[in-house]
LUMGU-272354 format. One line per field, with one value per residue (C-alpha): y, z, x; residue in one letter. Coordinates in Angstrom, 1 decimal. Layout:
BEGIN
py: Y|...
pz: Z|...
px: X|...
residu: a|...
END
This chain:
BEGIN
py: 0.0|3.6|5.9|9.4|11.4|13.2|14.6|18.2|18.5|16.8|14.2|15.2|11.9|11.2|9.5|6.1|5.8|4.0|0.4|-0.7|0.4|0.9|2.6|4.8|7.5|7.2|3.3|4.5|6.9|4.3|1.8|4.7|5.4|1.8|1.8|5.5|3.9|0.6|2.0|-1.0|-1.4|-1.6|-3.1|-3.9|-3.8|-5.3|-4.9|-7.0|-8.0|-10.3|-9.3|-7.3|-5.5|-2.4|-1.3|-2.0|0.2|-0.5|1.1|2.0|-1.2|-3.9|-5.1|-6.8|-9.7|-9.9|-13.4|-13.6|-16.2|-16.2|-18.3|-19.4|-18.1|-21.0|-22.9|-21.4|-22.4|-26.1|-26.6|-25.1|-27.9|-30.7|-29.5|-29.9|-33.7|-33.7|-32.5|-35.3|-37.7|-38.5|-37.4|-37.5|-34.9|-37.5|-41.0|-41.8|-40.6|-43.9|-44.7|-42.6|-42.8|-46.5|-45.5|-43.7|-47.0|-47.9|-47.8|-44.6|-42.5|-44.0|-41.3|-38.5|-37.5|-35.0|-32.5|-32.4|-32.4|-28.9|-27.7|-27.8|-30.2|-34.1|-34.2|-34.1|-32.2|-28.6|-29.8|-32.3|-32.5|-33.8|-31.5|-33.0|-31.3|-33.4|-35.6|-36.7|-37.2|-41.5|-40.2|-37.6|-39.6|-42.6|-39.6|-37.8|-41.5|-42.3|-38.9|-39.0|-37.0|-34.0|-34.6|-36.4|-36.1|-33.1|-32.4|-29.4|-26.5|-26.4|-24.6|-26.1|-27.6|-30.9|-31.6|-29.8|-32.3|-35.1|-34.1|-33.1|-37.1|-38.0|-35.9|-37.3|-41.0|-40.9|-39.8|-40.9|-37.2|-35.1|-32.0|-29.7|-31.1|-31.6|-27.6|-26.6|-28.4|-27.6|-23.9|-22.7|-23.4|-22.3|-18.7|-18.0|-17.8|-18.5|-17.4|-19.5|-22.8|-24.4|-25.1|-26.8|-25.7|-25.9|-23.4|-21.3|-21.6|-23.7|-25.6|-24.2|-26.4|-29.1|-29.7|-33.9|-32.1|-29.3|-27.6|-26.9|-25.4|-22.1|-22.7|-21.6|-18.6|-16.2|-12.8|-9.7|-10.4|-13.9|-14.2|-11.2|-14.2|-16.6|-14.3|-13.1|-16.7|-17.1|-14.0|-14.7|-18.2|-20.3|-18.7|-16.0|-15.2|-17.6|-20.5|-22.6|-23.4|-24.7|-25.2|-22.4|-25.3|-25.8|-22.6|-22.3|-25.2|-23.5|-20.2|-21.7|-22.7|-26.1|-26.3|-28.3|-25.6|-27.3|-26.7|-23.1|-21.5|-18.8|-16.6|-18.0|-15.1|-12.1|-10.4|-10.9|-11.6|-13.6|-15.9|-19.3|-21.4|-22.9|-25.5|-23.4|-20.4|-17.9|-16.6|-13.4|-11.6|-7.9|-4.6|-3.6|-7.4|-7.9|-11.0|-11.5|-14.7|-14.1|-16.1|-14.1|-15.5|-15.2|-12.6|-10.3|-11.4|-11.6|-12.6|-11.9|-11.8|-9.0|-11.4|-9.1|-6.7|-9.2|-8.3|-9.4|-8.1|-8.9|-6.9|-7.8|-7.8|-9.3|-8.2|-9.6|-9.9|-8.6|-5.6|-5.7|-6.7|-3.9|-1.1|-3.9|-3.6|0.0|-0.5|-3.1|-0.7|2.0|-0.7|-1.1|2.4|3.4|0.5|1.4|4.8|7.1|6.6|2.8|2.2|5.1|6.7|5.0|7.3|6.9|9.4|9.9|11.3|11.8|10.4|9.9|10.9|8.5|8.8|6.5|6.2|4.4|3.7|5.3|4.0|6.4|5.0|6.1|7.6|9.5|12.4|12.7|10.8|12.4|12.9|11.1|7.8|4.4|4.4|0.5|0.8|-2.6|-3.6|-6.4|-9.1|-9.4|-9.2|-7.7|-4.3|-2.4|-3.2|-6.9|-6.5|-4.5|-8.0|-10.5|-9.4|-7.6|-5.1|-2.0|-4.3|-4.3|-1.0|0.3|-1.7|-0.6|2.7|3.0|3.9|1.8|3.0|0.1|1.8|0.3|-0.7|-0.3|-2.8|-2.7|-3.0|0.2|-1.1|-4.7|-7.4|-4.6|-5.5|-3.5|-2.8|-5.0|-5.6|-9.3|-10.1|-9.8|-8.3|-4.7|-3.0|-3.6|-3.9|-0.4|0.9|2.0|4.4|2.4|3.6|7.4|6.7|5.1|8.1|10.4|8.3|8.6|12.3|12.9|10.7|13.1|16.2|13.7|12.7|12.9|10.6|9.7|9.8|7.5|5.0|3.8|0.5|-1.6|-4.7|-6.4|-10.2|-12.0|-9.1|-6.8|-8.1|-8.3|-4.3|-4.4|-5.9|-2.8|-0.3|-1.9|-0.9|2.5|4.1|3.0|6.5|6.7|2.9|1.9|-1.6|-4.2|-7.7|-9.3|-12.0|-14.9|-12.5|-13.3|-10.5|-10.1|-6.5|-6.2|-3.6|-1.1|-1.0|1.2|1.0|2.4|-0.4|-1.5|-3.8|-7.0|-9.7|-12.7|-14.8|-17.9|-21.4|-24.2|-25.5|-22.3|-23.5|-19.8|-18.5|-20.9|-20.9|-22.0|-20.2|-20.5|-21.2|-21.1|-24.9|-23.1|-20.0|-17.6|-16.0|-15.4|-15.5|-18.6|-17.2|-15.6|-17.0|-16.0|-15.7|-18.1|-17.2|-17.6|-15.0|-11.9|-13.3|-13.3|-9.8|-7.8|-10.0|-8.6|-5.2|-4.8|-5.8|-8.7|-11.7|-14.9|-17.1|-17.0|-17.1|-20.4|-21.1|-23.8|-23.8|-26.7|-26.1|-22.0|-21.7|-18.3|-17.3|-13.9|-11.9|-9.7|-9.3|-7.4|-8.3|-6.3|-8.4|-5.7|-5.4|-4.6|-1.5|-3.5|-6.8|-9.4|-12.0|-14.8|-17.2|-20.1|-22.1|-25.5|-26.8|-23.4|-22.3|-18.6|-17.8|-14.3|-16.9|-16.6|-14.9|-15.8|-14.4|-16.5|-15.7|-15.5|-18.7|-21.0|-24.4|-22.5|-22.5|-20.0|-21.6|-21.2|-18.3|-15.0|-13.1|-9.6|-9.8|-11.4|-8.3|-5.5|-7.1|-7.1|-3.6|-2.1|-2.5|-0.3|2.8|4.3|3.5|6.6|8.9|7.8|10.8|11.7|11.0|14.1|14.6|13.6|10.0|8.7|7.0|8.7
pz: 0.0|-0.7|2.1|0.7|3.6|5.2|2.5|2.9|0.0|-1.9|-4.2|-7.9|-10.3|-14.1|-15.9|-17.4|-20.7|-21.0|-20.2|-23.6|-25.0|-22.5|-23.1|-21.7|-23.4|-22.6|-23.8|-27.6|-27.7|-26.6|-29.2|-32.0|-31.7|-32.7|-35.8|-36.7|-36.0|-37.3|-40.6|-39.4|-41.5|-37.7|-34.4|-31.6|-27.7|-25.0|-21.2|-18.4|-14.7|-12.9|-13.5|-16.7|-19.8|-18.6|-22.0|-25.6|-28.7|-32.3|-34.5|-37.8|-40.2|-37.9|-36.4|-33.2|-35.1|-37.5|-37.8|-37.8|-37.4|-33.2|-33.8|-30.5|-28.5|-29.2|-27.0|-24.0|-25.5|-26.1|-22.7|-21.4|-23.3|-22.0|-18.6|-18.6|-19.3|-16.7|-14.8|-15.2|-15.0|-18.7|-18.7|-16.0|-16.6|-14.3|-16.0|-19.6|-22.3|-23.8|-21.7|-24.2|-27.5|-28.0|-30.4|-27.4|-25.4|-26.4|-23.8|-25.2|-24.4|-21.1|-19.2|-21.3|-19.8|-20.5|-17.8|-19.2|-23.3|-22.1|-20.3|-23.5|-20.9|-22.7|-24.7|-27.7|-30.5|-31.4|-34.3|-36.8|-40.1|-42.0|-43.9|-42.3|-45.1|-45.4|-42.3|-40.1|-35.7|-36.7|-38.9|-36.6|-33.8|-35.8|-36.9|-32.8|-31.6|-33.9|-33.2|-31.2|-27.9|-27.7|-24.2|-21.1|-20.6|-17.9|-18.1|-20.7|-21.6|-25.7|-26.6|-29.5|-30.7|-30.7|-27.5|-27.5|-30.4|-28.6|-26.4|-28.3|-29.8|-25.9|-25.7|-28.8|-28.3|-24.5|-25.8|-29.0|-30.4|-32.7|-31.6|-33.0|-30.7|-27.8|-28.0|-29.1|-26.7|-23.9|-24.5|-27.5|-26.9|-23.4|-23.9|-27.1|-29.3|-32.2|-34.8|-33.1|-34.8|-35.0|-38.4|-40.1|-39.1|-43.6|-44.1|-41.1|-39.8|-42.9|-42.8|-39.9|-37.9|-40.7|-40.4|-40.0|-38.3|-36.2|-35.3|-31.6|-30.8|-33.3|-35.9|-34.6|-35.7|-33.4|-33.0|-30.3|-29.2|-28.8|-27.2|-24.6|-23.3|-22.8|-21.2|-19.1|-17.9|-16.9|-14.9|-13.5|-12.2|-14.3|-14.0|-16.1|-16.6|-14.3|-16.0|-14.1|-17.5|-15.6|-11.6|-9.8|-9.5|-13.2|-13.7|-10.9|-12.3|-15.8|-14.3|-12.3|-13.2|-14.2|-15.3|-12.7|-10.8|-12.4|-15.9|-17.4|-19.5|-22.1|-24.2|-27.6|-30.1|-27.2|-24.7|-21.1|-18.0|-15.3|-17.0|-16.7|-18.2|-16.7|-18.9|-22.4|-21.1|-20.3|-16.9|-15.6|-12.9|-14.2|-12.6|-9.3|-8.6|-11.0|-12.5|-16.2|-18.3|-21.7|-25.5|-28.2|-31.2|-34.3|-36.2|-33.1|-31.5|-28.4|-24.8|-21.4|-17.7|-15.1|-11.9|-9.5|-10.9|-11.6|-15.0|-18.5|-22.0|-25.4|-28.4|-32.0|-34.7|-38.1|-38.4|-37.6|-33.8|-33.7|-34.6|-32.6|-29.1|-28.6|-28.5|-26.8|-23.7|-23.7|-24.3|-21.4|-19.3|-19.7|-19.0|-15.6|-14.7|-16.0|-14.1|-10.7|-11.4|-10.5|-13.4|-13.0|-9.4|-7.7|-4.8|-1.3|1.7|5.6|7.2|11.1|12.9|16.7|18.0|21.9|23.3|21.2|17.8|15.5|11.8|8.4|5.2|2.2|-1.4|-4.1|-7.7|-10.9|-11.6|-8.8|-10.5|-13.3|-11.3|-11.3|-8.0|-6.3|-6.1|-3.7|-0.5|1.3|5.0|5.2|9.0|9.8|12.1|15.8|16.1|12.7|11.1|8.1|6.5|6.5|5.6|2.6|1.9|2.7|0.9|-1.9|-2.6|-3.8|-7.1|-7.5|-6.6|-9.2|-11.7|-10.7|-9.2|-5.9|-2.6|0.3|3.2|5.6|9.4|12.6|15.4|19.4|21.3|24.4|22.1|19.4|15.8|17.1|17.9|17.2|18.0|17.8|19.8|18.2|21.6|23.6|23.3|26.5|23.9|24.3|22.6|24.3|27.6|27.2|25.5|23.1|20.5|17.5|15.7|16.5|15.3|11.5|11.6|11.6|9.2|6.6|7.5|7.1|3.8|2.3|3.1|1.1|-1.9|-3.9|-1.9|-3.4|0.2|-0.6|-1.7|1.6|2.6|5.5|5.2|8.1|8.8|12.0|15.1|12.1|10.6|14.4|14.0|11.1|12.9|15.3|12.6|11.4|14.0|15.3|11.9|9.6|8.2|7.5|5.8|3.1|3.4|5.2|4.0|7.5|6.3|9.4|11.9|14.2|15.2|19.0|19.6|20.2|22.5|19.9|17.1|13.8|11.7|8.9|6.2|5.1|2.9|4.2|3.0|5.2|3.8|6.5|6.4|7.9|9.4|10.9|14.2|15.5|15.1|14.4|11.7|13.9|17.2|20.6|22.4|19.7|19.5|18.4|20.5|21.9|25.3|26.6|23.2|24.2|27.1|24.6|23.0|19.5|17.9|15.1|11.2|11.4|14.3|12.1|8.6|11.3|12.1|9.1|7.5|9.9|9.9|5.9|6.0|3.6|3.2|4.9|1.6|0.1|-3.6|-3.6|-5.8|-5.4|-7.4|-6.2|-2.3|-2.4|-1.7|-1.8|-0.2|-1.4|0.3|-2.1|-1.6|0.5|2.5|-0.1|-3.4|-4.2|-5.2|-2.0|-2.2|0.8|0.1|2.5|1.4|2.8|1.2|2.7|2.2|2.5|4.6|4.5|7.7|9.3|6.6|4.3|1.2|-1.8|-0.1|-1.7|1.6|4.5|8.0|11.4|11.7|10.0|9.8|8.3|4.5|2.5|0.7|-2.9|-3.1|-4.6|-1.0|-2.7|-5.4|-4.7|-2.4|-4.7|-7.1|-4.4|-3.1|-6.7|-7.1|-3.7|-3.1|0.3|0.4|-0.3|2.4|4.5|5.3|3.7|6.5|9.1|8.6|11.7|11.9|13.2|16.5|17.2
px: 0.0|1.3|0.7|0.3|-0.4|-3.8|-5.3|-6.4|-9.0|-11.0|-8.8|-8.6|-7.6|-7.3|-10.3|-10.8|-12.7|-15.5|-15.9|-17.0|-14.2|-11.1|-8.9|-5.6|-3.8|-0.5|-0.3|-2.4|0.7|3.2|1.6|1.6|5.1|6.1|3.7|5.6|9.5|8.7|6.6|3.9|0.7|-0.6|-0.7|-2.9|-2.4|-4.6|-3.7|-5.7|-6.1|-8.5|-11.8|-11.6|-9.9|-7.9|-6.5|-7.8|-6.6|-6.4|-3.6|-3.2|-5.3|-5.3|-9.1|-9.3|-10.5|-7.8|-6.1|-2.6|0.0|1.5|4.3|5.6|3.1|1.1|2.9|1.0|-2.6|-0.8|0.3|-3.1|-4.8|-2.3|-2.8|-6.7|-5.7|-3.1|-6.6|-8.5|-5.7|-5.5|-2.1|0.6|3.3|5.8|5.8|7.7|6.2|6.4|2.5|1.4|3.4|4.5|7.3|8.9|8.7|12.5|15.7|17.3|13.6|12.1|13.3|11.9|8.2|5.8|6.9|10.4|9.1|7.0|10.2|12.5|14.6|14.1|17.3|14.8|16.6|15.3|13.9|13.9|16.1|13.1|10.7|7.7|4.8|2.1|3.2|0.6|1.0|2.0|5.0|6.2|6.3|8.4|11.1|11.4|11.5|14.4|15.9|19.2|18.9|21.3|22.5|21.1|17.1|17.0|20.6|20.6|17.9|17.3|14.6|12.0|9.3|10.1|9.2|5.8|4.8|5.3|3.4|0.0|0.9|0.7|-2.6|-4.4|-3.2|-4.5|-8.0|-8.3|-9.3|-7.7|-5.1|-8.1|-11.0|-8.9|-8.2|-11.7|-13.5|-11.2|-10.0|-10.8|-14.8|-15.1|-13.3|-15.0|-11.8|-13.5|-10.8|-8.0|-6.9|-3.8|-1.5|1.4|5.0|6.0|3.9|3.6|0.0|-1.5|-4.6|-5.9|-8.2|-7.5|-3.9|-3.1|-0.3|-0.9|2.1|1.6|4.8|4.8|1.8|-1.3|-3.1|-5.2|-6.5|-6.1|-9.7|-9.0|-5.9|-6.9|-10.0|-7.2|-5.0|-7.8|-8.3|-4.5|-4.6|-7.8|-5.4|-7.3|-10.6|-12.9|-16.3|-17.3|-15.9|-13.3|-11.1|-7.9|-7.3|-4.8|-2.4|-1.9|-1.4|1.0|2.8|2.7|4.2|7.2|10.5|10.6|13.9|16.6|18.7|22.0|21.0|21.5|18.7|19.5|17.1|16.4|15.2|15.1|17.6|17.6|18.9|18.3|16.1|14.2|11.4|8.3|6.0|6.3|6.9|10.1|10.4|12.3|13.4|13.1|15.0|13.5|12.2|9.6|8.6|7.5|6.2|6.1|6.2|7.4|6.7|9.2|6.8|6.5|2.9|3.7|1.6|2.7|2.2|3.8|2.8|4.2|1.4|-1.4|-1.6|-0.8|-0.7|-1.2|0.9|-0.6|1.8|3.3|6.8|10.4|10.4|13.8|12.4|9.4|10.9|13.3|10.5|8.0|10.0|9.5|6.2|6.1|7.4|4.8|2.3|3.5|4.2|0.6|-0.9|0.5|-0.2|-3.6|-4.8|-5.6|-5.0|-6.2|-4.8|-4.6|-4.4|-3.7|-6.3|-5.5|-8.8|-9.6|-12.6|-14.1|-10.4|-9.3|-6.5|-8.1|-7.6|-8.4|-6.8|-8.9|-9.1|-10.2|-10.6|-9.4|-13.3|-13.3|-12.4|-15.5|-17.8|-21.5|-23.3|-20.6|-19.2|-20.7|-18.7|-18.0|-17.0|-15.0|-14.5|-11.7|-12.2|-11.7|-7.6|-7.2|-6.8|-7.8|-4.2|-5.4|-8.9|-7.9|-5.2|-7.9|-11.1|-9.3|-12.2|-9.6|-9.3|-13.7|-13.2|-11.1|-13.1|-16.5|-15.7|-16.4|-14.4|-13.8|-12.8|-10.6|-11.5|-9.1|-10.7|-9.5|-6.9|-5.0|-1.9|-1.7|-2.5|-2.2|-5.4|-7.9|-11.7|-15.0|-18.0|-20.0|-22.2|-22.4|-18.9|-16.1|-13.2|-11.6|-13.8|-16.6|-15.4|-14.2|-17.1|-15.6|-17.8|-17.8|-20.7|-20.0|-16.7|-18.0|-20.4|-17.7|-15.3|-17.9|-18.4|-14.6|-14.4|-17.1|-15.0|-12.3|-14.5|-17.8|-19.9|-23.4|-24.8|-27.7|-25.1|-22.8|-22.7|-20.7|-19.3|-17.7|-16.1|-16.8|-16.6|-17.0|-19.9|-20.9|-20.5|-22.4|-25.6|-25.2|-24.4|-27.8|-29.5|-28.0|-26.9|-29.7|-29.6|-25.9|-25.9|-28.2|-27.0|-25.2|-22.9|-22.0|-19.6|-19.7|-20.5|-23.5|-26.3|-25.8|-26.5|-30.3|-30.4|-31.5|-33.9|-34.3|-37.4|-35.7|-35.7|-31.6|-30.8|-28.5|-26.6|-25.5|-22.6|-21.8|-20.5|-22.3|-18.6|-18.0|-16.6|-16.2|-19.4|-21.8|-24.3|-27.0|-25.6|-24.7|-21.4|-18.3|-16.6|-13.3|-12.4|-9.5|-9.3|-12.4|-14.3|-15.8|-17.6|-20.5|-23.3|-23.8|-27.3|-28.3|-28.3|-32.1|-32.7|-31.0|-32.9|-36.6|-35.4|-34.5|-37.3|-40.0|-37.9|-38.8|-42.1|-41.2|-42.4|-40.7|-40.6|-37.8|-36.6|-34.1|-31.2|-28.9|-25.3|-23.1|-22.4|-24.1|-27.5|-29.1|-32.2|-33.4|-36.5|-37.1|-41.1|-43.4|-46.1|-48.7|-47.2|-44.5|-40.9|-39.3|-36.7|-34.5|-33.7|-32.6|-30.6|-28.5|-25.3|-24.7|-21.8|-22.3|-19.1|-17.7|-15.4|-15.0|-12.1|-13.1|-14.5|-12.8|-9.7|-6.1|-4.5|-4.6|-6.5|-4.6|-6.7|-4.3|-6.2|-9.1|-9.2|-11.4|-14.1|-13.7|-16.9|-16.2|-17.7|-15.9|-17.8|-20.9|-21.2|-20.9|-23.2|-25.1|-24.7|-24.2|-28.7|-29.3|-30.3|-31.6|-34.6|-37.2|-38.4|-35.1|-32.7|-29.3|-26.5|-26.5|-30.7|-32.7|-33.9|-37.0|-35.9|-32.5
residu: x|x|x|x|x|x|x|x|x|x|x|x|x|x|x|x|x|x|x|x|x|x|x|x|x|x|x|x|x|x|x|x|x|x|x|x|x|x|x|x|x|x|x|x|x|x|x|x|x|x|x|x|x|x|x|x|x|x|x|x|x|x|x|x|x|x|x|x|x|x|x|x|x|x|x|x|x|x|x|x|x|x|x|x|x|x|x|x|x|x|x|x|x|x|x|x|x|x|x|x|x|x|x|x|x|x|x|x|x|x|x|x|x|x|x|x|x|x|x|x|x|x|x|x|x|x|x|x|x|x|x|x|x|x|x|x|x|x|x|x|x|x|x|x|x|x|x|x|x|x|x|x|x|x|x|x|x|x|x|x|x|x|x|x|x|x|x|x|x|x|x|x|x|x|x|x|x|x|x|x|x|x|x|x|x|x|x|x|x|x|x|x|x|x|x|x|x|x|x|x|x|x|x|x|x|x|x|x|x|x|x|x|x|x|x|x|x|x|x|x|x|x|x|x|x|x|x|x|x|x|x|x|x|x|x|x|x|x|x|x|x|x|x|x|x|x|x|x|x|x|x|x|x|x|x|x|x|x|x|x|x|x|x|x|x|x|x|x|x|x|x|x|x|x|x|x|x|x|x|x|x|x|x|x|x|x|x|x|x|x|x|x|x|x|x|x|x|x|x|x|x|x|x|x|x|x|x|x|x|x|x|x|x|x|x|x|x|x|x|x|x|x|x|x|x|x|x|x|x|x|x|x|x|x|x|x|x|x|x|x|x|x|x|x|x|x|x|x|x|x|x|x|x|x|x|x|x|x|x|x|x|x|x|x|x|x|x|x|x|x|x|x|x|x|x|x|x|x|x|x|x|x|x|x|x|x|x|x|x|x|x|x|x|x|x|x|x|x|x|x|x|x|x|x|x|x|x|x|x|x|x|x|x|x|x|x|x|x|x|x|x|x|x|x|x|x|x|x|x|x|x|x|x|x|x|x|x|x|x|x|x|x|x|x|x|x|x|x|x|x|x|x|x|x|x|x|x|x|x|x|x|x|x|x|x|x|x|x|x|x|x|x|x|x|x|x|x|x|x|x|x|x|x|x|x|x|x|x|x|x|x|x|x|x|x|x|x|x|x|x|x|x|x|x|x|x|x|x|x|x|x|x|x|x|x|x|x|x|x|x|x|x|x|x|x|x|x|x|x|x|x|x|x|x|x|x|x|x|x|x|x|x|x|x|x|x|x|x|x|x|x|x|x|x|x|x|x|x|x|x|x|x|x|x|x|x|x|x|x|x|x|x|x|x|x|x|x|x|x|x|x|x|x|x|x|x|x|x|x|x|x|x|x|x|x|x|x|x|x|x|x|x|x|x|x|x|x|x|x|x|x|x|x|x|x|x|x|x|x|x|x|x|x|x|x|x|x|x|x|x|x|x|x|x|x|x|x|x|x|x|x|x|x|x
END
């Protein structure tokens, strides 16, 4: 996080363009000055994180949909489709090839396997001497079996195609599908890259979709479009649009070196330092400790992946690549200076602020939009858990990345401890930790943490919403309650509802998200069977008893709209008593073995044996949040409300 200061004013920030068509300035100029230098016919450049496109601009002729021959940078969609089969246990990147391929079953080859065939590390020679146009899989694999190995399998690094081959031979053999299926069923199909077929080495990209040899290694053709879904999907670890196309461990495995520290790796067709391979992919350490994947193919398309940023990029070419990849690297460059930048990732600020004799602060998040936003911008009041902090709530539910995507701010508050800035809790009500036991203001204070982030910000004041996990969603329940005209809704994230000394008849809309293993605060209540200190001393209300409340509270009516999806079921009350839409909806997630982890988190909780279930919670509640208003006839923040 980059600590900026207390701001004194309100914060002024550069705009993004629209979301249907991204795009930002200074990387169209950086693109446009290789078309001028290089005299190109045109280009294309597509930059991405997890959840969407960042940067998309056209240059000069070429059309996002253009087809155009990626050379090596097929190699990544290969080992993509090999690893599904790996998956399912079709393949197994470990045992000799020769399972697969019977011509490899032979003395001189039984130590070469899959994992070291992706790895450029079998012995396997570069390529063959044979012109293999018009060979089909059956002939190739006669000629690489015959082929004498270069050096000992896993002893040297030489970078080729060979190798890559075999494997697809591996992949069709094990299935008994062609090369083309196996990819359009498994990647191709699910991402919607439509335009992207594989082709023969002799000539480059031939008989796409057709070829009886498909070169996997360099001959595949693709588009910008296309190849920005794929990439999208690795950054997303495997994931995107809702579609699980490869597990987080395959892309790990994909993504790390996988060369044997003995053995040296050089660049083949690109200068660099400091670099290794993973399964068809270089790896670098870059100046100032950043770490790059990336395939340049021979004709200058060229894929990559900044993962010390969480991005990747896509620059769409036809030229020599020795020509390309000098100004790419400028280009690259830019990209990562422009996506840690204002511009993209908005401005992160420490705000100190005294409250009830107390120095309290937050951390504040403003997004990119912040700066042309009209009427103001959605504010989320994110409250850590009992013994946390707003530095780890920020790490844990990772809503700063929604944020900057869907443009809103999010403010990451500190509760109270005996310890400064250390195993902080809040006055949630019913619990023996600090904060209550000192009665500590908790609610005054969120009142005037949203005052102060108006004075910050444009705040669309019938648009703020907390969000808390375990003793913060806790809060939440209170906040619910107490500050009903300051919040238009509530996510309490395994926290139970055990302040009840207060009521509001405001309506608010809530979202409950809670596992059914939770040991620490159970989803149907009571006693805690896992607890520190004194923590087990409370007795927690039941799931049920809030959903009864804020049910009642709405007027709505108790039957709920269902939807099951694997282990999440929703409930949603969504209707009146009198038959109409209600403008505060309750609604409840439940995880179906789910523990008291944040869901979804990639960080890890204090509570080490507890693993987050694998539920989006971030997301799910913005989508949630990103439908409500304050409900009409409630007051703006600061206006009297009925039972204050």
């Amino acid at each position: 996080m980059r600590y900026l200061g207390h701001l004194g004013s309100v914060l002024v920030l550069p705009a993004l363009l629209s979301a249907q068509q991204p795009e930002l300035a200074p990387l169209r100029a950086a693109a446009d000055r290789i078309v001028q230098e290089l005299k190109l016919p045109g280009c294309g450049l597509a930059v991405v994180r997890d959840g969407g496109v960042l940067h998309r601009s056209l240059h000069g002729t070429l059309l996002g949909d253009e087809v155009l021959p990626i050379a090596s940078a097929s190699k990544w969609l290969a080992v993509a489709t090999v690893l599904t089969l790996v998956e399912d246990g079709t393949l197994d990147l470990d045992v000799p090839v020769g399972r697969y391929v019977k011509e490899f079953d032979r003395a001189d080859k039984g130590a070469v396997t899959l994992r070291l065939c992706l790895s450029n590390t079998s012995g396997l020679p570069a390529r063959l001497g044979e012109r293999m146009r018009g060979w089909d899989s059956t002939q190739f694999a006669a000629a690489a079996a015959d082929a004498a190995l270069r050096d000992g399998v896993g002893q040297m690094f030489l970078y080729g195609g060979v190798g890559f081959q075999v494997a697809a031979v591996a992949a069709e053999r094990a299935t008994g599908r062609s090369w083309h299926q196996l990819f359009a069923d498994r990647i191709a199909g699910p991402l919607g890259m439509q335009d992207t077929k594989f082709g023969t080495l002799q000539p480059l990209g031939g008989e796409p979709g057709t070829a009886k040899l498909p070169w996997v290694a360099g001959g595949a053709l693709s588009t910008l479009d296309d190849y920005t879904r794929f990439l999208r999907m690795l950054v997303g670890n495997g994931s995107t649009g809702g579609k699980q196309i490869l597990k987080a461990a395959s892309v790990e495995a994909m993504l790390r070196d996988q060369v044997p520290p003995r053995v040296q790796v050089r660049a083949v067709g690109f200068e660099a330092e400091h670099v290794r391979y993973g399964l068809g992919t270089w790896l670098e350490e870059l100046p100032g400790g950043g770490q790059r994947a990336s395939d340049p193919g021979a004709l200058g398309f060229t894929p990559w992946l900044d993962r010390d940023l969480d991005i990747g990029g896509v620059f769409a070419v036809r030229d020599r690549v020795d020509r390309v990849l000098p100004r790419l690297r400028r280009l690259q460059d830019e990209v990562r200076a422009v996506v840690q930048s204002p511009l993209v990732s908005g401005t992160d600020v420490t705000v100190a602020i005294a409250h009830g004799g107390r120095d309290r602060r937050y951390l504040l998040h403003v997004p990119p939009q912040a700066a042309t936003a009209q009427g103001g911008l959605p504010l989320v009041v994110v409250l850590h858990g009992g013994g946390g902090n707003g530095e780890l709530a920020r790490e844990l539910t990772g809503f700063t990345e929604v944020a900057d995507r869907e443009g809103f701010l999010v403010a990451f508050p500190d509760g109270t401890g005996a310890l400064r800035g250390k195993l902080l809790t809040w006055n949630s009500g019913g619990i023996p930790v600090y904060a209550v036991e000192q009665e500590v203001d908790d609610v005054g204070f969120l009142r005037a943490v949203v005052a102060d982030v108006q004075r910050r910000a444009a705040v669309a004041t019938d648009r703020v919403f907390a969000v808390g996990h375990s003793n913060g969603a806790m809060l939440c329940h209170r906040l619910a309650r107490q500050a009903a005209d300051v919040f238009a809704g509530i996510a309490a994230v395994s926290g139970a509802m055990n302040f009840t000394a207060a009521d509001s008849k405001l309506p608010i809309a809530v979202l409950i998200v809670h596992g059914t293993a939770d040991q620490h605060v159970l989803y149907a209540g009571g006693a805690p069977k896992q607890a520190t200190g004194r923590a087990g001393e409370r007795k927690d209300a039941s799931v049920q008893d809030a959903v009864d409340y804020y049910v009642a509270r709405n007027g709505l009516r108790d039957r709920p709209e269902s939807r099951q999806d694997g282990k999440v079921r929703t409930d949603s009350f969504g209707v009146t008593k009198d038959g109409d839409l209600a403008a505060a909806v309750v609604r409840v997630i439940t995880l179906e073995g789910g523990g008291h982890a944040w869901p979804g988190s990639v960080a890890r909780t204090r509570l080490r044996a507890d693993e987050p279930f694998p539920f989006d919670a971030t997301n799910a509640i913005w989508a949630f949040f990103a439908g409500v208003r304050r409900a009409p006839g409630r007051p703006a923040p600061g206006e009297a409300a009925p039972g204050r």
